[in-house]
C-alpha positions in Angstrom: 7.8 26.5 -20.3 11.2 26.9 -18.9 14.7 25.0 -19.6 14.2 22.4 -17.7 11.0 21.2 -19.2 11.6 22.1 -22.5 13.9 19.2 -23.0 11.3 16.8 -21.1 8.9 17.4 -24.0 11.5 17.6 -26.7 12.4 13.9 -25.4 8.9 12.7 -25.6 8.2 14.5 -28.8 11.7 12.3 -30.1 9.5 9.2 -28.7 6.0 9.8 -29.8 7.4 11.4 -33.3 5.1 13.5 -35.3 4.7 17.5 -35.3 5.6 19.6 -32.3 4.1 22.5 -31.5 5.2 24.4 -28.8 3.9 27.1 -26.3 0.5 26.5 -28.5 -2.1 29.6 -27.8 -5.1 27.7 -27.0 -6.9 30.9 -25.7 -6.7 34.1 -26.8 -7.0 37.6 -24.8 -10.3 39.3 -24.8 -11.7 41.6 -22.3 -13.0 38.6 -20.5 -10.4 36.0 -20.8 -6.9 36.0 -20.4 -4.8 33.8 -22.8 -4.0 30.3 -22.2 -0.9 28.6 -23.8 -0.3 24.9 -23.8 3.5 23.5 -23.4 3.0 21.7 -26.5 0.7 19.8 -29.1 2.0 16.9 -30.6 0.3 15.6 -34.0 1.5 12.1 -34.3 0.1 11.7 -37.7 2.3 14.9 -38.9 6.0 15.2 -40.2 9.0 15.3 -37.9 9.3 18.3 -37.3 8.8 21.6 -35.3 5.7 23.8 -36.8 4.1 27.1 -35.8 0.7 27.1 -34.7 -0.2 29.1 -37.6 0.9 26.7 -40.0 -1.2 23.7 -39.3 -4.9 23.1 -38.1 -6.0 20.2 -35.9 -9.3 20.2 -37.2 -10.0 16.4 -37.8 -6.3 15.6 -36.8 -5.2 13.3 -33.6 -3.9 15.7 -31.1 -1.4 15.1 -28.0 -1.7 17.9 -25.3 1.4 17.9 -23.2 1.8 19.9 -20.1 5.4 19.9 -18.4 6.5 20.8 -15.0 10.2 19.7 -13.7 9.5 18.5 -10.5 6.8 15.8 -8.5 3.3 15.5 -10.2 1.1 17.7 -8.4 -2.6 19.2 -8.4 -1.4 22.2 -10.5 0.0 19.7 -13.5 -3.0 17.6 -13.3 -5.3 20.3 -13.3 -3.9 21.7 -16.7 -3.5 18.5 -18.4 -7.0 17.1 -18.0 -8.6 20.9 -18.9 -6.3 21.6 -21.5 -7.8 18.7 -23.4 -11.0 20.6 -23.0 -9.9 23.7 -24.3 -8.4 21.7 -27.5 -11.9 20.5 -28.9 -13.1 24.0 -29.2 -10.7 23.2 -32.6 -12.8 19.8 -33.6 -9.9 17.3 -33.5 -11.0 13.4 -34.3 -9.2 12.9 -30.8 -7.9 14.5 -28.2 -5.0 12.4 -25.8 -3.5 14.5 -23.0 -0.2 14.4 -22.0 1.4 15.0 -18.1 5.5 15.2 -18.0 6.6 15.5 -14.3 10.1 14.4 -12.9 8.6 12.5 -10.1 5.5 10.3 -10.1 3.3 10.5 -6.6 1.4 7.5 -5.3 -1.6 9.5 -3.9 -2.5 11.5 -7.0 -1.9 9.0 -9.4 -4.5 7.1 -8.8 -6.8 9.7 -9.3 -5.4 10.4 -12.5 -6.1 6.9 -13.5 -9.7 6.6 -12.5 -10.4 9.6 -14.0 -11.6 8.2 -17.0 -10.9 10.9 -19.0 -7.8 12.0 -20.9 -4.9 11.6 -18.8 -1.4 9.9 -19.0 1.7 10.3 -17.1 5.0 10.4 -17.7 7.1 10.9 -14.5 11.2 10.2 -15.7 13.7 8.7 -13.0 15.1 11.5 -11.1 15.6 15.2 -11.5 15.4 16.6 -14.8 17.7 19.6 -14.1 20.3 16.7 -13.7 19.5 14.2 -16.1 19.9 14.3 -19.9 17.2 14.0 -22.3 18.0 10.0 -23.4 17.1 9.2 -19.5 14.0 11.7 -19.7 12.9 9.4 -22.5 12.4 6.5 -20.5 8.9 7.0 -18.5 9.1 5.1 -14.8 5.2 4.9 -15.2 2.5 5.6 -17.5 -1.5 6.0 -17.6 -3.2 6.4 -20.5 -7.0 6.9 -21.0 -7.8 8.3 -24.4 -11.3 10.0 -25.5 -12.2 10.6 -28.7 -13.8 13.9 -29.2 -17.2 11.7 -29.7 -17.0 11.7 -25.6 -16.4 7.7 -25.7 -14.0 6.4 -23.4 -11.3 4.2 -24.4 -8.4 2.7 -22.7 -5.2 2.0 -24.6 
């Protein structure tokens, strides 16, 4: 994460409420892996407040993924929000709802993230982030969302 995208999930965080989690180590080194961190997990069951990964467990918990990138959704953003809700039910959550914050929606590859039919939503805010404050990153100029339960059943919200 970076400055810029920081306050984009701190401003959906303040929306969604819950526990936030950030830079969340999903994967850890080994001599065949190199580690993965997510921007965030949000439990919206949880407390307000910011947590360390080491003090809470999503076993059997709702989780929100979020990914983050301060500029136009793009293969790159897509790509680690729909896997990243993969590499969270190696920790058994009940579900699993992930999360895509971009500055700037685009027509073509939004569709795709729609059809999916997998866990995908997106939240592109009105303008440039680098020029906006967080109250106008709050408000979401569009928004998918196709939740999956970690029983592999789709279902739309």
């Amino acid at each position: 994460m970076n400055k810029h995208e920081t306050p984009m999930i701190r401003a959906y965080w303040d929306r969604v409420g819950g526990t936030l989690i950030e830079e969340f180590l999903v994967v850890e080194r080994s001599p065949t892996a190199g580690p993965r961190r997510l921007d965030a997990i949000i439990l919206p069951a949880g407390e307000k407040r910011v947590a360390r990964a080491a003090e809470v467990s999503l076993e059997g918990k709702d989780v929100i993924v979020v990914q983050a990138k301060a500029h136009r959704l793009g293969m790159y953003l897509m790509g680690q929000t729909l896997f990243s809700a993969e590499l969270v039910r190696r920790f058994k959550p009940a579900s699993v709802k992930s999360v895509a914050l971009c500055t700037q929606d685009d027509e073509i590859l939004s569709t795709p993230g729609r059809n999916y039919g997998d866990v995908f939503s997106n939240h592109a805010a009105r303008g440039n982030a680098r020029s906006r404050s967080s109250n106008r990153l709050r408000r979401a100029s569009r928004s998918y969302r196709v939740n999956r339960h970690s029983n592999g059943r789709a279902i739309a919200s």
